[in-house]
Each structure stands twice: as C-alpha cells, then as structure tokens.
C-alpha positions in Angstrom: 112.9 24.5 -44.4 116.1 22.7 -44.0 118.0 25.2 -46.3 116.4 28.4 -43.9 117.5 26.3 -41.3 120.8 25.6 -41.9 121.8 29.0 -43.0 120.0 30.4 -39.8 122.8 27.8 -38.3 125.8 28.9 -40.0 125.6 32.5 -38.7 126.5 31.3 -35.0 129.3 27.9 -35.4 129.5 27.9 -31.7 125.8 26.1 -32.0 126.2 23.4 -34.8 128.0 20.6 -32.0 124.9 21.6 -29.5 122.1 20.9 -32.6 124.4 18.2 -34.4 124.5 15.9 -30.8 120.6 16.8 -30.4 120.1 15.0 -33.5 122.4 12.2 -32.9 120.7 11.2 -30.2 116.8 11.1 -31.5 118.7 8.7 -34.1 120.7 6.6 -32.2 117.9 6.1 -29.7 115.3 5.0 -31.7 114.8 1.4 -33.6 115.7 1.8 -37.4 112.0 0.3 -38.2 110.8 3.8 -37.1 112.4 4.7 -40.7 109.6 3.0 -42.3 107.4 4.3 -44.6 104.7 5.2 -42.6 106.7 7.0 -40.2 107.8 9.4 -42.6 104.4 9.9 -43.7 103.1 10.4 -40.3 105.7 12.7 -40.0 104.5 14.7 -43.5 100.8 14.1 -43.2 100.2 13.7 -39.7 100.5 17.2 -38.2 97.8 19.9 -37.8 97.3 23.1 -40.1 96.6 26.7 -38.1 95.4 29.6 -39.5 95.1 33.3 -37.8 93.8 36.0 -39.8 93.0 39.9 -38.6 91.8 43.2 -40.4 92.6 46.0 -38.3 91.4 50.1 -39.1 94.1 52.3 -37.3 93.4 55.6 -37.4 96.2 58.2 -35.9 96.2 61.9 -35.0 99.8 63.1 -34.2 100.3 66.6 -33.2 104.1 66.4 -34.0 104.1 69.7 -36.6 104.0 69.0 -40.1 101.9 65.7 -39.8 98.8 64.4 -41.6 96.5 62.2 -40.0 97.2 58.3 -40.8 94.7 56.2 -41.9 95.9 51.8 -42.0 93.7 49.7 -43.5 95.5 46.1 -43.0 95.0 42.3 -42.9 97.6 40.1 -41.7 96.7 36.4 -42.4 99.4 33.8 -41.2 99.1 30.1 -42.1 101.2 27.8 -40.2 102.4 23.7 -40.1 102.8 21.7 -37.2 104.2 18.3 -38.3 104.1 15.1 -36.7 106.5 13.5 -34.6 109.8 11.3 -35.6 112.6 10.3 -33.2 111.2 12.5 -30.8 111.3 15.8 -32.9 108.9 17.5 -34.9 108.8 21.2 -36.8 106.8 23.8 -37.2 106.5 26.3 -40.7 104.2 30.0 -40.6 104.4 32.6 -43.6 102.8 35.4 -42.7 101.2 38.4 -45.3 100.2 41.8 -44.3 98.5 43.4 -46.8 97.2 47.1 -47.4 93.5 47.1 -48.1 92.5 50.4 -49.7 95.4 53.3 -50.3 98.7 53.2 -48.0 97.8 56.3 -46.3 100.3 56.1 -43.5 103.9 56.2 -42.7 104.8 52.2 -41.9 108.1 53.6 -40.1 110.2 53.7 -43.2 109.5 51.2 -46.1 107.1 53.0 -48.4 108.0 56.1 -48.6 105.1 57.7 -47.1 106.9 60.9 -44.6 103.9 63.1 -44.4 102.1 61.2 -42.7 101.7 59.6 -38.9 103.5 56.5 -38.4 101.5 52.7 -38.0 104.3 50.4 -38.5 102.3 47.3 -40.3 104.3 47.1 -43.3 103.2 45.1 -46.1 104.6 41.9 -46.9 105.1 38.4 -47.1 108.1 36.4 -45.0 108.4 33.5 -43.1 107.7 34.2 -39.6 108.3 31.0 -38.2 110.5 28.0 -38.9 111.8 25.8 -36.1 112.8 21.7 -35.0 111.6 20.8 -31.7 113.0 18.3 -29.6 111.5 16.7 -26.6 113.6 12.8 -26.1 115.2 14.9 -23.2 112.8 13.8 -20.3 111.1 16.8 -18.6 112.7 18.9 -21.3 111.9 20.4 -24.7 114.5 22.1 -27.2 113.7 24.1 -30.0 115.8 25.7 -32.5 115.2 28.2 -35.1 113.1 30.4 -35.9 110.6 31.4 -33.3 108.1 33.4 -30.9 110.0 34.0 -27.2 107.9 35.1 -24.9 108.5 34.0 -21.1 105.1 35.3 -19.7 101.1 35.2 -20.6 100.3 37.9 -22.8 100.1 40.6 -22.4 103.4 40.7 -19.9 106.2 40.8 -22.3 108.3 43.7 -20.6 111.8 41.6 -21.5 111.0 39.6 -24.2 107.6 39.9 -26.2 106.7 39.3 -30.1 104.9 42.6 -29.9 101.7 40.7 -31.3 99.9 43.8 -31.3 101.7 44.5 -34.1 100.4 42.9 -37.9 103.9 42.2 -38.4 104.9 40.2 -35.1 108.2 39.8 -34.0 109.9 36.2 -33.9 114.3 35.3 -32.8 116.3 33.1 -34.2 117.5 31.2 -31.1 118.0 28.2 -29.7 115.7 27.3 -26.7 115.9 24.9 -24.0 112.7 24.3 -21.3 113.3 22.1 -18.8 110.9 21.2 -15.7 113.1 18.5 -14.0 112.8 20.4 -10.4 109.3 20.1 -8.6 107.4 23.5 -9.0 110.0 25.3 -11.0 110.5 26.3 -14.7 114.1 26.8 -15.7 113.9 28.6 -19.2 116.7 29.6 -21.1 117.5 30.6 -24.4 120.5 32.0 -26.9 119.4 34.6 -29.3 121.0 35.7 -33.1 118.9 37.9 -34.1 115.3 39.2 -33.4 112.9 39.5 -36.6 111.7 43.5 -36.1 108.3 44.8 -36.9 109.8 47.1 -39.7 109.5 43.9 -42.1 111.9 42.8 -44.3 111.9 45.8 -47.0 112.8 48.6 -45.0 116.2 50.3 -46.3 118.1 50.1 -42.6 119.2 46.8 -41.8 119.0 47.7 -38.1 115.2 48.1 -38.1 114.9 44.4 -40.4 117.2 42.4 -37.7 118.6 43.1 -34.5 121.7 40.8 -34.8 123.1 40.2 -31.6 124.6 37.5 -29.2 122.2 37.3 -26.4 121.1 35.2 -23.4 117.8 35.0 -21.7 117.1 33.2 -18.5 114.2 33.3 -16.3 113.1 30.9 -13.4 110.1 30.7 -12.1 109.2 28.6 -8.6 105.2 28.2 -8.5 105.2 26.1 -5.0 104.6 29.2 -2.5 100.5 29.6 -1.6 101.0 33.5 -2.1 102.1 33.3 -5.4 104.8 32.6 -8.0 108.4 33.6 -7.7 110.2 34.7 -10.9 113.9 35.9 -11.2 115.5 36.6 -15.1 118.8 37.6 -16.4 118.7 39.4 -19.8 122.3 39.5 -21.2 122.0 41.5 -24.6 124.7 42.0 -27.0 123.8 43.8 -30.3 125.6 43.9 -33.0 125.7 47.1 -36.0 126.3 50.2 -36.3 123.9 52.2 -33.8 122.2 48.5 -31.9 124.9 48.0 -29.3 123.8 51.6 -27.8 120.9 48.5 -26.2 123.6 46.2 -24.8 122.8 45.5 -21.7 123.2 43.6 -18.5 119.5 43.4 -16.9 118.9 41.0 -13.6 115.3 40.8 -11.9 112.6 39.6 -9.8 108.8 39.5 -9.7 106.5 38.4 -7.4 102.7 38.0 -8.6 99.9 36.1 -7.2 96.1 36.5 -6.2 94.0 35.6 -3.6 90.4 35.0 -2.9 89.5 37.5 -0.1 85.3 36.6 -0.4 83.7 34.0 -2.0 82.8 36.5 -4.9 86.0 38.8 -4.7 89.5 37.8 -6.0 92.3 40.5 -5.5 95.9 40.4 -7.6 99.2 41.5 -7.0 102.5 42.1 -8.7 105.9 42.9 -7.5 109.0 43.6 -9.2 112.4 45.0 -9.6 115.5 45.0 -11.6 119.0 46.6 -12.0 120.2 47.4 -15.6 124.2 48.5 -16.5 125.7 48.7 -20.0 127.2 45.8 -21.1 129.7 44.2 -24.4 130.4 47.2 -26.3 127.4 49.6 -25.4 129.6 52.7 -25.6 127.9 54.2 -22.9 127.3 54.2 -19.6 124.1 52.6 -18.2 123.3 52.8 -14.6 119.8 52.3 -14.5 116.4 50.4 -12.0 112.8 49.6 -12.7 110.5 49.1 -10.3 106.5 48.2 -10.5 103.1 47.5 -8.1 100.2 46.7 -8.7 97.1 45.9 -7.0 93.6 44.9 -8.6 90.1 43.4 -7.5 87.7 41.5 -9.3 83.9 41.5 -8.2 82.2 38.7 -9.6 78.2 39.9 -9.9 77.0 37.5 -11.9 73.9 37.2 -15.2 74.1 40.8 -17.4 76.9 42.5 -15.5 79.3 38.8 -15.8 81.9 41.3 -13.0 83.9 44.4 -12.7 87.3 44.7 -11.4 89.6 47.5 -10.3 93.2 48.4 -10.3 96.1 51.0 -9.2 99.6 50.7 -10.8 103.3 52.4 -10.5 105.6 51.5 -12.8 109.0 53.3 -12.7 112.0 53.1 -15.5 115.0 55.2 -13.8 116.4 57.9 -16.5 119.7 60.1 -15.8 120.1 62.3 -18.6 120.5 61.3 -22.4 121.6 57.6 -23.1 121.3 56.4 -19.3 117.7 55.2 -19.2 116.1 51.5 -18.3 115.2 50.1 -21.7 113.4 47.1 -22.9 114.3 47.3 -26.5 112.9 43.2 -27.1 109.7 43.8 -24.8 106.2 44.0 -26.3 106.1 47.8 -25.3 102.5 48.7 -26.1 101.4 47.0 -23.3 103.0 49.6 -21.2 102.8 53.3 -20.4 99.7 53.2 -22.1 98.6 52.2 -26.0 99.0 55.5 -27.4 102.4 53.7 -27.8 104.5 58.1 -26.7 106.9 56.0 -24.9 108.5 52.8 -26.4 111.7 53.7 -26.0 112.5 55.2 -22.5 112.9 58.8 -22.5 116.2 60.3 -21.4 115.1 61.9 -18.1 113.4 58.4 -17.5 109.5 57.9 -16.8 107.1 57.1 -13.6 104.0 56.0 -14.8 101.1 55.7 -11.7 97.5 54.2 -13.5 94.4 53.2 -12.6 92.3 50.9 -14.5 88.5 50.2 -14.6 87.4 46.8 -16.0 83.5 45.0 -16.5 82.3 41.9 -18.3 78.8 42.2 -20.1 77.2 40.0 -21.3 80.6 38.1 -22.7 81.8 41.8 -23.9 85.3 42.9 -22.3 84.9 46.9 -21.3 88.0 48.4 -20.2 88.9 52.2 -18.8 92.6 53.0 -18.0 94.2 56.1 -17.1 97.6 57.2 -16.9 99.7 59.8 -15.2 102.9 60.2 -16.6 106.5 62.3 -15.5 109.8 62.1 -15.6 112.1 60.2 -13.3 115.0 62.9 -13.2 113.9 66.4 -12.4 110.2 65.3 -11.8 108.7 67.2 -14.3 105.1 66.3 -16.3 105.0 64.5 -19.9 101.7 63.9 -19.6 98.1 62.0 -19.0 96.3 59.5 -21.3 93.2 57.9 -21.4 92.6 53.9 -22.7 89.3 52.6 -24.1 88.7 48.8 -24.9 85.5 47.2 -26.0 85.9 43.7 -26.8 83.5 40.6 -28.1 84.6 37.0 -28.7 81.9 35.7 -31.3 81.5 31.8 -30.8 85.1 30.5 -30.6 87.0 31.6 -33.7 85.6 35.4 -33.8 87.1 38.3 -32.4 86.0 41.6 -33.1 87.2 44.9 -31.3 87.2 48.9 -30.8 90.2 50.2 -28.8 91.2 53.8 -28.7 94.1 56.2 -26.8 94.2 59.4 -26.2 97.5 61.2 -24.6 97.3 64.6 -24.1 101.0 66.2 -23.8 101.7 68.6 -20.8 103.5 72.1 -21.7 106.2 72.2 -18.8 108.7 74.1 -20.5 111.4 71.3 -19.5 108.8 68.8 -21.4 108.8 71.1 -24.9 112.5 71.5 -24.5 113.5 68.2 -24.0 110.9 65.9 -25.5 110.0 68.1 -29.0 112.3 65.3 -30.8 110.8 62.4 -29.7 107.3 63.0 -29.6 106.6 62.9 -25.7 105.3 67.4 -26.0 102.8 66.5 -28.9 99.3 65.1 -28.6 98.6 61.9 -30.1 95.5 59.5 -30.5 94.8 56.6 -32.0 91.7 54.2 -32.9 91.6 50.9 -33.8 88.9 48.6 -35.1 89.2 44.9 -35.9 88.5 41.5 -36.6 89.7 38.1 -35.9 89.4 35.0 -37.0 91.4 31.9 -35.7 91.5 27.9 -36.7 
C-alpha cells in the first residue's frame, strides 16, 4: 500500500508538503509510547474486514443496425480493509474482481474484443479499487488521501461527482480530500482530483477510457440550519489532460435546494431545486456556454400493514445544448441515475436534452415497486428523441440480501431531425435492457 501510494503521490509534487506536514503532525503530537508494540498491532489487527459481492444478468436489445443482442452474466466481489487507528490516521485497502460467469456474450465497451454485439461495460478483472490514509487529529476535520470513492450526495444523486456504483466496475479518484464541519450546520467539502479510475477497467487499449488524468477541484457546501430544507452551492473546476479529455474541461458553479415536509400526519411531500452555469475552461478547445436546471416534486402516502405506502412524483430536468460540442456535461456524474436507466443519454447530446418524468412508487410487504416514465426532446430546435419506460422490483432479504429485477425500455421517436442528427450516437435507435441480481454484503 505504501508503494501504490507514493507513486499515486509522485504524479502531482505540488501535494507531497500538504501530505508530508499531515504526517508530521500525527507524529509530533503524539507520546512516543504510542510506538509500542501493541499499538502497531492494534493498528494491523484491530480494523474491520468488509465484503460486498453481486451477480447481475443484463440482457440488452439495441436497435442500432448491425447489433446482436448482449447477454452479461457477471459477479463483482470486492473485499476491503479498514485498519485501526495510530497518531490519529488509519487506511483503508479494497481489490475488487468482476468476473464473467458463462460466455462473454457482450461488448464490455472495448476490452474483449467483442464488436457484434450490444455494449454492457462490466469488464472483467481484478485491480485495486481503493487505497487511501485518513487523517482525522484536525478537530472537526477529516483528510483523506489516495485512492478513493467521491461522492458528495446520498445515492443515487451523483449528477457532479458519482462512482457510478451501478456499474460492476465502480469508479474511484485519486485525490486528496479534506471534510471539515467547524461552522454550526454547514459542511465545507473540498477535494483535488488526479485522475478518476473509469468503468472501462484497466485492460482496455485507450488510455483515456482506463484514467481520466486531470487537475481538478471539487467544492460543495452545504448549510442544513433552514426548517425548509438544506442549501447546497458546488464549484466543479475540471481540467483533463490527453489527447481527446480536455474537450470535458470545464468551469461548472451551482445551487440546490431540497427538503421535505410533513403536510399530514401520514403524508410527507419532497422537493428539489437546482441550477448551474457551465463555460469551457484550461484548454477545452472549444467553446462552452452552457445551464442546467431541475424540479422536482413528490408525495409519499404512508398506508400502513400489506401496502407499507405509495408515493408520487413529477420531474424536469433540463441540460442546455447549442449545436455540436456546446452541451452541459457531467462527464464524473453517476449518469444512469438520470434521463432514465436505459442509459441513451450519458453523454449530453449536441442539441441538448429536456427531460419531464413522472414516477410511481409502493412498498409491499418490504418489496420496493417502482414505475417511471420519461419524456425526452431536445433543448435547441425542440424536436422529440424519445419516451422510456422504468421498472424496479426490489427485496432486501434479512440484512445482508439483496435481490432485484429492473428493466428499461426507450422507444426512439422518428422526427427526421432526430434520425439525422442522433443515428451516430444512438439517441434514433430503440434500446432495452433487463437486469436481474443478487447481493450480498458483510
């Protein structure tokens, strides 16, 4: 670990004073009998093993010509190490494995070979998906360097920054991160990225799907102290680095307003607010003059015995496009939890994309049920891409089991500016997806 985490250091100089006082201080701040032997075995010995493993069936029908059905048959098993604590640091170690279970019958977006075929990117393969030091002698403050999962809301939220943990192969930055919680209410978050760990895995021939190498910032602030709700405002300050990345550089600043509020004793309702600017920035060659914008609204019924409650929402979510390269994009976001899990629009087409949904939601009997739908068009020109429909059934078994069906179904519109402009990427072709799994977590 200290080898991967050295070299991880090297790469950005500008960083070694920051880590090398970090460390100073744990040692000059604590009593040299905390060097004893049992120290360093309670560091060793004393931590707490964690172990997450999931089989997931994925199943694909593209209607992009010349495509055969995919069939992925995968489990991803990842096994990590928490240690224990020394001068106020401790570490944490997770290898993860994906493995094909039957024959590779899909595309896994570039590393086996397979063309024929729809793309499922869960590569195979074995890497080390975490490795990090934590420090926390800082009072009201925790840093963390290496490498590591950023995420700076709950799941499934990750618009900026996600590790696209739908994903077998989950995505994980090599950054430095520092929390800090000194002022009453607020969370001041902050963190300087190297280089994001992609879901292509490790084998796949470009280096630009492995590893976005970059020289990024992330801040975002959030203030919980207003009765409404929480107040968040981020600045994502990306700088890629390679041969086709910095087309991503950009400057992104936002704000989001969410809360909920209990409007009868058995009905909660939720809101969100949010909006953010978005202009090229380092050496993005292009132009970027781009907004997003989203509002949502949902209620929650709670019913009670059988029928546990039922909920229902309405949501616009707009990503400005002008034409070509100038489109709002979230290349670091957990995508699939957005514009619907049919997954037609992870990268932001070039005419841009207004996406209004409705979702349906119930609890029975401890089983999720889940109905969304999705009306999709363009931002410039106002044109149709499309409509999809989400299912989700979903049953936690005791407290370690997981076991799930979800399936997508987008159905492409023929507008003749859709077929035109969208034949490349995918957005004028049908495409759905089922997934079955299993989970199991210690």
């Amino acid at each position: 670990m200290a080898h991967q985490i050295e070299a991880i250091r090297s790469r950005d100089p500008s960083l070694r004073a920051l880590v090398r006082r970090v460390a100073l201080a744990g040692l000059l701040l604590t009593p040299p009998h905390a060097l004893s032997a049992d120290a360093l075995q309670d560091l060793i010995t004393g931590g707490k093993l964690d172990l997450t493993m999931r089989y997931r069936f994925e199943s694909v029908d593209d209607g992009t010509p010349n495509l055969r059905d995919a069939h992925a048959s995968t489990l991803r098993t990842a096994l990590g190490y928490t240690t224990g604590s020394l001068y106020d640091f401790n570490g944490y170690v997770q290898i993860e494995n994906i493995a094909v279970i039957g024959n590779e019958l899909y595309n896994d977006g570039g590393s086996n070979g397979v063309t024929n075929r729809a793309i499922v990117v869960d590569p195979e393969g074995t890497e080390v998906n975490q490795a990090f030091l934590r420090f926390g002698g800082v009072p009201r403050t925790v840093l963390t360097y290496g490498r590591q999962e950023l995420t700076h809301r709950e799941a499934p939220l990750h618009r900026f920054l996600g590790n696209v943990g739908f994903r077998q192969n989950m995505q994980t930055y090599d950054a430095f991160r520092a929390l800090n919680l000194s002022l009453p209410k607020t969370t001041i978050d902050y963190a300087y990225i190297w280089n994001a760990n992609r879901i292509f895995g490790e084998e796949h021939p470009n280096p630009e799907s492995r590893d976005f190498r970059m020289h990024s910032h992330a801040l975002n602030v959030q203030y919980s102290g207003f009765a409404a709700g929480k107040l968040e405002g981020y600045v994502y300050l990306l700088d890629f680095v390679g041969r086709t990345s910095p087309r991503f550089s950009t400057a992104t600043y936002g704000a989001r307003f969410q809360g909920n509020h209990v409007a009868m004793p058995k009905l909660r309702l939720a809101y969100a607010l949010e909006a953010a600017t978005q202009s090229d920035f380092a050496d993005n060659p292009n132009a970027i003059d781009a907004h997003y914008a989203l509002l949502e609204v949902s209620g929650r019924y709670a019913v009670g015995k059988t029928l546990e409650s039922i909920g229902l929402g309405f949501g616009y979510e707009l990503l400005t496009g002008n034409g070509g390269v100038d489109a709002f994009q979230t290349p670091l976001g957990t995508n699939h939890a957005f514009q619907g899990a049919a997954d037609r629009f992870l990268v932001t087409p070039g005419d841009g994309i207004r996406d209004e949904y409705v979702r349906l939601t119930a609890r029975v009997a401890g089983t999720q049920l889940a109905a969304e739908f999705h009306d999709f068009r363009s931002d410039r020109d106002d044109y149709r891409y499309g409509q999809e429909w989400n299912f989700l059934v979903e049953k936690p078994i005791a407290q370690r089991f997981l076991i799930g069906l979800q399936y997508a179904d987008y159905q492409a519109a023929r507008d003749s500016r859709n077929v035109a402009r969208n034949s490349g990427s995918g957005q004028a072709f049908d495409l759905a997806k089922i997934w079955v799994y299993a989970q199991f977590r210690y």
